[in-house]
C-alpha positions as CSV (number, residue, x, y, z in Angstrom):
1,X,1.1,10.6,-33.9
2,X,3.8,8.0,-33.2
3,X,4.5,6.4,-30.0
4,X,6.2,3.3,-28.6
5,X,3.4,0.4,-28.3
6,X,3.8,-3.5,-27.0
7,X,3.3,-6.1,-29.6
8,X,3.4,-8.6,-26.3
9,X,4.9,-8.7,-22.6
10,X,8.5,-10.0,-22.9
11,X,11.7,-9.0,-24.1
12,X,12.4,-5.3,-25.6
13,X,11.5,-6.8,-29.0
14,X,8.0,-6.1,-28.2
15,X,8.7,-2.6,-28.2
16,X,7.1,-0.9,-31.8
17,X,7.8,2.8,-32.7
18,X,4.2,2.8,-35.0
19,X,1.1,5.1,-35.3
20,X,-1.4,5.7,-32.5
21,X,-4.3,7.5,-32.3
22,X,-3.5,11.1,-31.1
23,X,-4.7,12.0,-27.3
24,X,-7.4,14.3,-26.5
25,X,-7.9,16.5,-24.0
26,X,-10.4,16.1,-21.4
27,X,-11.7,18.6,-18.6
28,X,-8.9,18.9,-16.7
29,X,-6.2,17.7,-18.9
30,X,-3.6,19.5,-21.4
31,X,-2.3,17.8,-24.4
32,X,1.4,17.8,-24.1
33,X,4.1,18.0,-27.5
34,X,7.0,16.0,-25.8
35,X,10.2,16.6,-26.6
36,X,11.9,14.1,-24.0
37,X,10.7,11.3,-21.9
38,X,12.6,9.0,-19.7
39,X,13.1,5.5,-19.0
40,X,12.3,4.0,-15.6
41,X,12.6,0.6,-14.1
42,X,9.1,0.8,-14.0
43,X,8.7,0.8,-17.6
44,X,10.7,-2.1,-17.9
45,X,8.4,-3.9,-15.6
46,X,5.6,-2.8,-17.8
47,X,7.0,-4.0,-20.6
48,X,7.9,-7.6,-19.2
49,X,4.0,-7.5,-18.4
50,X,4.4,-7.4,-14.1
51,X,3.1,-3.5,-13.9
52,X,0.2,-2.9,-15.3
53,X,-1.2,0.9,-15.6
54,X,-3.5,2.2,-13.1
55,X,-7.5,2.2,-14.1
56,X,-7.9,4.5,-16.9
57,X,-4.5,5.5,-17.7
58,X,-2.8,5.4,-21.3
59,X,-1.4,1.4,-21.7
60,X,1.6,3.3,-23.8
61,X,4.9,3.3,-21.5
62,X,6.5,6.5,-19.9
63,X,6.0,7.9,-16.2
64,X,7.3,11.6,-17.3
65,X,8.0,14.2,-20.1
66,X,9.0,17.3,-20.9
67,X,7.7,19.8,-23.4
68,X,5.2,22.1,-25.0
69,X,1.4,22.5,-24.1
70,X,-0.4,22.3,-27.3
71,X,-4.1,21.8,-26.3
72,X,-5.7,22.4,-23.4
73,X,-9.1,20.9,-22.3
74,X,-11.7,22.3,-20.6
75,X,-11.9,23.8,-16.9
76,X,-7.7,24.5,-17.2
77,X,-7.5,27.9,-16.6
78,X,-3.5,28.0,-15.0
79,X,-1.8,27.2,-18.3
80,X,-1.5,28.6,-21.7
81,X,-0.9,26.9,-25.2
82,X,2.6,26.8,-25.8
83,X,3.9,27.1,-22.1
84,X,6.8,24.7,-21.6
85,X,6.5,22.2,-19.2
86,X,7.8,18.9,-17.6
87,X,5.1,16.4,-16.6
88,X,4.4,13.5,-13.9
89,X,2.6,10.8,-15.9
90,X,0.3,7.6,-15.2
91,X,1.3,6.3,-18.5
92,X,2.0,8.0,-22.3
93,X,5.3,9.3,-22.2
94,X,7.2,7.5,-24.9
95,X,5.3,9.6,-27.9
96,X,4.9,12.5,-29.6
97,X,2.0,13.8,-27.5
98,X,0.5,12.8,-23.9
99,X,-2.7,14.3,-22.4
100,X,-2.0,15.0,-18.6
101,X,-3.9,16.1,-15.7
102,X,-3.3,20.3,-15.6
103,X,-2.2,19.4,-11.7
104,X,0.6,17.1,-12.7
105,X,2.6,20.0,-14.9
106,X,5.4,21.7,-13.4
107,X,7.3,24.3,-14.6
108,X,10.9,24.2,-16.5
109,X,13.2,24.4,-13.3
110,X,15.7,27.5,-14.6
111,X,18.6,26.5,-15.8
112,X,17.6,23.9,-16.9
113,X,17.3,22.4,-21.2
114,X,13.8,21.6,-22.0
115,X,15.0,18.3,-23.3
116,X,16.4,17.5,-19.7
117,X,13.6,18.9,-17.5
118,X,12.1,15.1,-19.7
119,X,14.4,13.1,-16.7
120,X,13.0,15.2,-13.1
121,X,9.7,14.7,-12.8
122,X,9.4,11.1,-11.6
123,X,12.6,11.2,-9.5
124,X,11.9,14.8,-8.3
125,X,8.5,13.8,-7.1
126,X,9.7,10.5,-5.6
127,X,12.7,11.9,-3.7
128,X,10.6,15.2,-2.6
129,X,7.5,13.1,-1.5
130,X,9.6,10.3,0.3
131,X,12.8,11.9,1.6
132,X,11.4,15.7,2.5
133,X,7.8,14.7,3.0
134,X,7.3,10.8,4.6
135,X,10.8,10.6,6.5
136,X,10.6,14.6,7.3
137,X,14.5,14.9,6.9
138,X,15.8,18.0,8.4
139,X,19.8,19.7,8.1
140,X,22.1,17.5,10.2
141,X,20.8,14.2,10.1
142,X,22.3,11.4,8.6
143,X,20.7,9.8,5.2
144,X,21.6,6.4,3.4
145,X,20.5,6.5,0.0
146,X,20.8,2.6,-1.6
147,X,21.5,2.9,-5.1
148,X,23.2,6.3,-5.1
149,X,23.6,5.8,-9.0
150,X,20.2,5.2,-9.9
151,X,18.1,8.1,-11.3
152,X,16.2,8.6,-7.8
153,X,19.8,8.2,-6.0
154,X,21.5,11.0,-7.9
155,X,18.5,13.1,-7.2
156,X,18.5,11.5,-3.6
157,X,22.1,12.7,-2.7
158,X,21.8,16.0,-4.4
159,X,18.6,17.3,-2.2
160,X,20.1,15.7,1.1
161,X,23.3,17.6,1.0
162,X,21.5,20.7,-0.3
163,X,19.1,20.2,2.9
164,X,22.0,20.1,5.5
165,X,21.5,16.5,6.3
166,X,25.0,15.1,7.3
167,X,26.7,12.2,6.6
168,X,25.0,11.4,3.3
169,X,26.1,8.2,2.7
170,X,25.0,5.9,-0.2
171,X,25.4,2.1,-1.5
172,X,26.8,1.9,-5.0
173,X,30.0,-0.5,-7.1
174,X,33.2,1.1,-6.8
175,X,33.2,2.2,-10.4
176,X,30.1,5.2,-9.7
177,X,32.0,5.7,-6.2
178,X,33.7,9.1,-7.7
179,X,30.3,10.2,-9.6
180,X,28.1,9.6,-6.5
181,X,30.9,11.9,-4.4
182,X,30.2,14.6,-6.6
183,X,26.8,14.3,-6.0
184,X,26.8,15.0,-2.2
185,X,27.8,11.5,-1.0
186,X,30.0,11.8,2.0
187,X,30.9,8.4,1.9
188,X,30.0,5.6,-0.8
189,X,30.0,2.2,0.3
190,X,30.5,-0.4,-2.2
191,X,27.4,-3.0,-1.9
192,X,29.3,-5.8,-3.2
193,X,32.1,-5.8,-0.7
194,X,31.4,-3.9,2.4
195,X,28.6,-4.3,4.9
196,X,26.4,-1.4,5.2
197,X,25.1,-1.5,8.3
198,X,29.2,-2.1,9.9
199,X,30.5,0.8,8.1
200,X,27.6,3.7,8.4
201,X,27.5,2.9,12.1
202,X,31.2,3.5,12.1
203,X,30.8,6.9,9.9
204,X,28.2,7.7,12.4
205,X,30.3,6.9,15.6
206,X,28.1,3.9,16.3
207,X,24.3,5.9,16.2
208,X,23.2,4.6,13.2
209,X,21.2,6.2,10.4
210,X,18.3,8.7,10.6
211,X,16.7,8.5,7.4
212,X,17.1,5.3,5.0
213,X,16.0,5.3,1.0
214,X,15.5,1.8,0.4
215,X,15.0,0.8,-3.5
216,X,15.7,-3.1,-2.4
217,X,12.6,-3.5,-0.3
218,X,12.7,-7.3,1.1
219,X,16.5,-8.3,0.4
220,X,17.6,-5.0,2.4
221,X,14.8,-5.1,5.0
222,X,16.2,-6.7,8.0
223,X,19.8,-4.5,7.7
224,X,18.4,-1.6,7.1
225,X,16.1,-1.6,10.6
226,X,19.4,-2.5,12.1
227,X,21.0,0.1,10.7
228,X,18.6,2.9,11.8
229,X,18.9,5.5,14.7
230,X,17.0,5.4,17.6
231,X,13.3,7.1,16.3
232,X,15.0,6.4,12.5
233,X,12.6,6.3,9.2
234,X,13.1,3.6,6.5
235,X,11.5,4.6,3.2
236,X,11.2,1.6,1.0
237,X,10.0,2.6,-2.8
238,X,11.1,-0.3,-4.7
239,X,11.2,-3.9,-4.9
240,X,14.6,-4.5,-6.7
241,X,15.4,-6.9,-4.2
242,X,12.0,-9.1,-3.7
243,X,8.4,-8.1,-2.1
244,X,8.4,-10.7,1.0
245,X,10.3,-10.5,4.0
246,X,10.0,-11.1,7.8
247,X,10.0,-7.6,9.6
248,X,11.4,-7.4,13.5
249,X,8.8,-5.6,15.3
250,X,10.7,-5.7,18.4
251,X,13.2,-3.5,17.1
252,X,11.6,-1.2,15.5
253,X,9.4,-0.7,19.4
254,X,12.8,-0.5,20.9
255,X,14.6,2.3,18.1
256,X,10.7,3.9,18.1
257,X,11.2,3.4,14.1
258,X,9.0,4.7,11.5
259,X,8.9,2.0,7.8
260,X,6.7,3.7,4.9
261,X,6.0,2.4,2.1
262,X,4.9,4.3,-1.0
263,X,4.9,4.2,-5.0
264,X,3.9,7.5,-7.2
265,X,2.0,6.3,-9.8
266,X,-1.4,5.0,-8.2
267,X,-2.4,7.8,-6.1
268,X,-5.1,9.7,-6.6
269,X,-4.9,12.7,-8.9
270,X,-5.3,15.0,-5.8
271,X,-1.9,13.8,-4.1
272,X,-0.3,13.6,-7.2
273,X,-1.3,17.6,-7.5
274,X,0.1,18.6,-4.4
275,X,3.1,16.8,-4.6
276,X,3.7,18.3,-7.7
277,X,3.2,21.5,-6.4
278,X,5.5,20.7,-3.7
279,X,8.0,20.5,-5.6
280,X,7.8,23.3,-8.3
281,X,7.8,25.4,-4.8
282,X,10.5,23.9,-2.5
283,X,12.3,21.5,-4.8
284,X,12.4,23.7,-8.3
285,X,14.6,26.5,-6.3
286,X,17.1,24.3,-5.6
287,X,17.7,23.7,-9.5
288,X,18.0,27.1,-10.3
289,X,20.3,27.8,-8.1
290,X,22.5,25.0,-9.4
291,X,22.7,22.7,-6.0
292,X,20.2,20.0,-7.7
293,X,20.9,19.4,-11.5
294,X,19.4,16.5,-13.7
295,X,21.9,14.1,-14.5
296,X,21.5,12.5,-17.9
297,X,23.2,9.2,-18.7
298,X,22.1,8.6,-22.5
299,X,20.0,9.7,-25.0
300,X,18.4,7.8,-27.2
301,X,15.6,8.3,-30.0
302,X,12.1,6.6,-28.9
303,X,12.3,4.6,-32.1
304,X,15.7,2.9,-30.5
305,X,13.7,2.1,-27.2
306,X,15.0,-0.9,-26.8
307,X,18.7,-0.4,-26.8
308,X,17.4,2.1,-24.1
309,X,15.9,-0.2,-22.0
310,X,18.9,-2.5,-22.9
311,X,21.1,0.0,-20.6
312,X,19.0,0.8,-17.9
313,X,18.8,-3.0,-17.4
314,X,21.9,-3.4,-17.5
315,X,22.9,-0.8,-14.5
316,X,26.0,0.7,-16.0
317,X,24.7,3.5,-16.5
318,X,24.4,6.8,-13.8
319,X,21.6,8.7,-13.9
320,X,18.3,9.1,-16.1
321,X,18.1,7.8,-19.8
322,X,16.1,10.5,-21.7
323,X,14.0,9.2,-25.2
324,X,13.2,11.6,-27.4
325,X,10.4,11.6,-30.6
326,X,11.5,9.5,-33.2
């Protein structure tokens, strides 16, 4: 098969659309046909060499797919040759075919293109298991989602407002302002001219905010524990904005706050299961329905990978970037 390997760690010359040894699969595991994978700022950390895969997973980049079952291994008995699928992945996603854990398939949302169902699973799952399951955000309670523009944001703002919660307010330029509004954001706050934490305690008649997404991690730290509600919940799951900063212990005792901290991609196989069960259960609805819907950016052929990773580091874009074979 073909798939997109690393000559080196560096730029996105290293990135080779070239022959690979086609995956097997083991007890446990399907063999998936992709038909779409997506590009996440993961994968671009990968590739500059700062993100290494987990113990035993595929070194080829790609946290998710979408397509076709076309092998399945032994002890699978849930899933059928041919079923259509989108996938959670360790690694393997930018090539013709990826062997996955049976527990890490979801079914095609309805409603949704097979080629798009490529761009939900690693936002789905990291919105789901951070926003719904870690911070335990329930209808009428206020969210601030940082990055409303990224992939996880436009996922972020679509599930909040289809919970209840209220305000949903996001950080994003002025330029995504409108697209993040017809998202679910009640407000947008532009991040390179207005103060966060000044304006959502004004939208929130001075409370504060129940439930922060934080992509930022140690550049946001500090405002977003001011920013929180009394018995608030910071969820940090990135580190766009540095690993290292001091944290105020004394108030987060005196707002009786909650800070979790969590990526996807190293957990065990168990949580990974259940969270994509989670979500095929709770989240999936919502798609069919039409409240949640992937929002695709770009699409790009996996042999033009690195114009692909050329936009998504570049941030102009809203939304997934979905690769597809070739």
């Amino acid at each position: 098969m073909h798939a997109v390997t690393l000559t080196g760690f560096g730029d996105v010359d290293v990135l080779r659309w070239t022959d690979v040894a086609d995956p097997v699969a083991g007890a446990g595991e399907v063999v998936v046909e992709v038909v779409a994978s997506a590009v996440n700022r993961a994968d671009l950390l990968q590739r500059q060499g700062f993100y290494p895969p987990p113990p035993g997973a595929s070194d080829i980049l790609g946290l998710e797919c979408s397509g076709r079952i076309a092998e399945i291994g032994a002890g699978v008995e849930s899933w059928s040759v041919g079923d259509e699928v989108c996938a959670l992945l360790a690694g393997g996603g930018y090539a013709e075919r990826v062997a996955v854990p049976a527990g890490q398939l979801m079914p095609i949302p309805g409603g949704v293109d097979l080629a798009d169902a490529g761009g939900l699973p690693e936002v789905a799952c990291t919105v789901w298991s951070n926003l719904v399951q870690a911070a335990r955000l329930t209808a009428g309670e206020s969210v601030l989602v940082h990055g409303g523009a990224s992939g996880i944001g436009t996922m972020a703002l679509q599930v909040a407002k289809a919970l209840g919660a209220a305000p949903v307010l996001c950080t994003a330029s002025a330029a995504k302002a409108d697209r993040c509004r017809e998202l679910g954001a009640d407000a947008v706050i532009d991040y390179r001219s207005d103060d966060f934490v000044a304006v959502a305690r004004e939208l929130t008649g001075g409370r504060g905010i129940d439930v922060v997404l934080d992509i930022l991690g140690a550049a946001y730290l500090a405002r977003n524990v001011e920013v929180l509600a009394a018995d608030g919940r910071l969820v940090v799951i990135g580190l766009q904005g540095g690993a290292t900063a001091e944290l105020d212990l004394n108030a987060m005792l005196r707002k009786r706050a909650t800070l979790s901290a969590a990526g996807l991609r190293a957990r065990p196989l168990e949580q990974k299961a259940r969270i994509c069960h989670a979500v095929a259960a709770e989240l999936w609805p919502l798609v069919a329905d039409g409240r949640v819907r992937p929002v695709i950016a770009a699409r790009f052929p996996m042999s033009r990978a690195a114009e692909a990773h050329t936009l998504v580091a570049d941030s102009g874009h809203i939304g997934k970037v979905l690769l597809t074979p070739g």
